[in-house]
N, C-alpha and C positions, 0 to 999 in steps of 0.2 A: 395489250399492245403487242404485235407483231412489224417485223421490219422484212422486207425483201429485196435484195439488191440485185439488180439490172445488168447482165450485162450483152456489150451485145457480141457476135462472136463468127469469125470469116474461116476459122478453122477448130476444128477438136474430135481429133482422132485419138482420144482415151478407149481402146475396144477390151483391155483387162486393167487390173488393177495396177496402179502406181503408186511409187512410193520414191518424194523428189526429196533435195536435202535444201540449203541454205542459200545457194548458191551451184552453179554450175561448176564450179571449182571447189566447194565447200563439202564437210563429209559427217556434219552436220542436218541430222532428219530434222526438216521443217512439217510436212506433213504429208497426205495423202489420201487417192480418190479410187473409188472404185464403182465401175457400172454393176448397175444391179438386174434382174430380170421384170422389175417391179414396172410398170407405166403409171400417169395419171393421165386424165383428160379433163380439162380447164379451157375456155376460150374458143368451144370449138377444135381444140386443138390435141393430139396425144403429144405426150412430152414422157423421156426419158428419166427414171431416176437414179440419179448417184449417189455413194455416199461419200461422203467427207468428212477428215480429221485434220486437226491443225493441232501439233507438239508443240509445246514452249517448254523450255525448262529456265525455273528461276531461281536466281544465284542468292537465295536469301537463306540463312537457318531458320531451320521449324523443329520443334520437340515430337516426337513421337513415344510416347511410356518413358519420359524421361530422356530420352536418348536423343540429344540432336546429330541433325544431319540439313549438312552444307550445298544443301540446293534440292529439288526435287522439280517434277515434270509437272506436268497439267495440259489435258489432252482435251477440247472443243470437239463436237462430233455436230453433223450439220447437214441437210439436203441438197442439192441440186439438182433442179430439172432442166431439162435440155431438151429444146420441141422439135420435131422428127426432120425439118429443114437443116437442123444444125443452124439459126442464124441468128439463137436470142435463147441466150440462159439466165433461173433466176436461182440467188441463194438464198436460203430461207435460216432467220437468226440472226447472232449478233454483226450488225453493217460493220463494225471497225476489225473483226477479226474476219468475217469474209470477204471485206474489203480488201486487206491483209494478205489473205489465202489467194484471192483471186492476182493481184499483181506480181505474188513469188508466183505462182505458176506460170503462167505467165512471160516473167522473165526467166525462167530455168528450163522450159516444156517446148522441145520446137514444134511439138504436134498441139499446138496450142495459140492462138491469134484472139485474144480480149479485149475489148475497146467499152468503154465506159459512153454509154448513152448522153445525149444532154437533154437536159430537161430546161425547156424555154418559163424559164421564172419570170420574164415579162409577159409573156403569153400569158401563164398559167395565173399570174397575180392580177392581170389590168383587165380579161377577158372570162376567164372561166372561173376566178374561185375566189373565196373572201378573205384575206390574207386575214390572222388572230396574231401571227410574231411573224419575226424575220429573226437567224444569225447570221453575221456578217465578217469580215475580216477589215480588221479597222485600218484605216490609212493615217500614216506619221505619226505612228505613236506606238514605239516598239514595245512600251513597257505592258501596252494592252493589245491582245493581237483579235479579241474577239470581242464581239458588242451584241447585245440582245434586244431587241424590241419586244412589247406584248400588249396587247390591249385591239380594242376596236380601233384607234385610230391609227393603225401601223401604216398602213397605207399614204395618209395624210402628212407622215415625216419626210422631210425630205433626206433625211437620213437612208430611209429605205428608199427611195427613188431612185435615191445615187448609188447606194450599192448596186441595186439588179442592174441599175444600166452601166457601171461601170465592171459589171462580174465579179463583185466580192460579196456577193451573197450566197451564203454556203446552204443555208434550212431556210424553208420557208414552211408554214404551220397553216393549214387554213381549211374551210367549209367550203366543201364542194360537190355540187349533186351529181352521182352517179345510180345508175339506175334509179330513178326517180326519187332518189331519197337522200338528204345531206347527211354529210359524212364527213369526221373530222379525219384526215390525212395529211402527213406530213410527205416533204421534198429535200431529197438530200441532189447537191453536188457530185456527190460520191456516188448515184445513181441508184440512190435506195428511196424506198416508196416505206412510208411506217403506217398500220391502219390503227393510227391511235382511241377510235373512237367509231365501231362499224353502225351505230346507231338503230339495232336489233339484232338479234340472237344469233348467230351464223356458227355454221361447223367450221372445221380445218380448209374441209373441200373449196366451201362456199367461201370463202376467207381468200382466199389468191385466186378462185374466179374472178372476185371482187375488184382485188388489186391487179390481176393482168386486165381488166375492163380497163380501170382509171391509167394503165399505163397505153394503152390505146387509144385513148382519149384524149391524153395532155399530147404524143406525141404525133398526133396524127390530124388532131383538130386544124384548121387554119382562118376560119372565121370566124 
């Protein structure tokens, strides 16, 4: 299973390496990106690659050879491609922490304009794909804030009807043919694509040719 997240992008003049903190006022390393000389070409298209780190440090003790110590780092290392328009970057890896990485920069980087794609989950559930789950964010009922579907009959709840058409459906899980073959993909809110299930053998390459197709396809279909 791989996840890559979408975004889309009206500015990013990263031309060396950067290193932002926590905040614009903060002094505090959050993380940092640097272009590389490397290309790929996916979609038709050459795309840029950068790399990226995301620093945390956590305030918990851990023993080392007996010896503790009162917090330690842990550093995420992660791709981005950027296609040579500059109008549509994707991160490849964990969606919550490059989800993460992508809104601090974001909000700290003026050389820097990201916007989160949307992805029409009534489109994509009533016209192109076979919904297998839905996550949702539940309404009046604070003590549970998330609710799960799964099975064949997702569709059929009116659970999930209400969520997509009221916008609290966060994941949608479903079978959908791309290049002539079904394929289990999942749909995030957060503008990540997961290929949970490529349904034959496929490289790295061939793996985000895959998903920039299906991100083409859901966003660009209208009939």
């Amino acid at each position: 299973m791989a996840s890559y997240l979408f975004r889309n992008i009206s500015k990013f003049n990263i031309q060396n390496s950067l290193t932002f903190n926590n905040g614009k006022t903060s002094t505090i390393e959050y993380g940092s990106i640097s272009p590389t000389n490397n290309t790929i070409v996916f979609g038709n298209q050459t795309w840029s690659i950068y790399e990226a780190t995301q620093k945390k440090v956590h305030n918990d003790v851990i023993y080392i050879d007996d010896t503790p110590y009162e917090g330690y780092e842990s550093r995420t290392n992660f791709n981005i491609f950027v296609n040579k328009h500059q109008t549509l970057l994707i991160g490849v890896g964990a969606s919550k922490v490059i989800n993460s990485f992508f809104k601090k920069l974001d909000s700290v980087c003026d050389d820097v304009d990201i916007t989160i794609p949307n992805f029409d989950f009534d489109l994509i559930a009533n016209r192109l794909a076979s919904v297998k789950a839905v996550w949702m964010n539940t309404a009046h009922n604070p003590k549970v804030t998330t609710e799960a579907l799964m099975g064949p009959g997702v569709m059929e709840d009116s659970r999930t009807k209400t969520a997509i058409n009221s916008h609290r459906a966060t994941y949608i899980n479903v079978l959908i043919d791309i290049d002539d073959r079904q394929r289990v993909i999942g749909f995030s809110k957060k503008g990540a694509i997961i290929l949970i299930n490529p349904c034959q053998p496929m490289s790295t390459d061939e793996r985000i040719n895959l998903i920039y197709t299906t991100y083409k396809y859901v966003t660009t279909k209208t009939s």
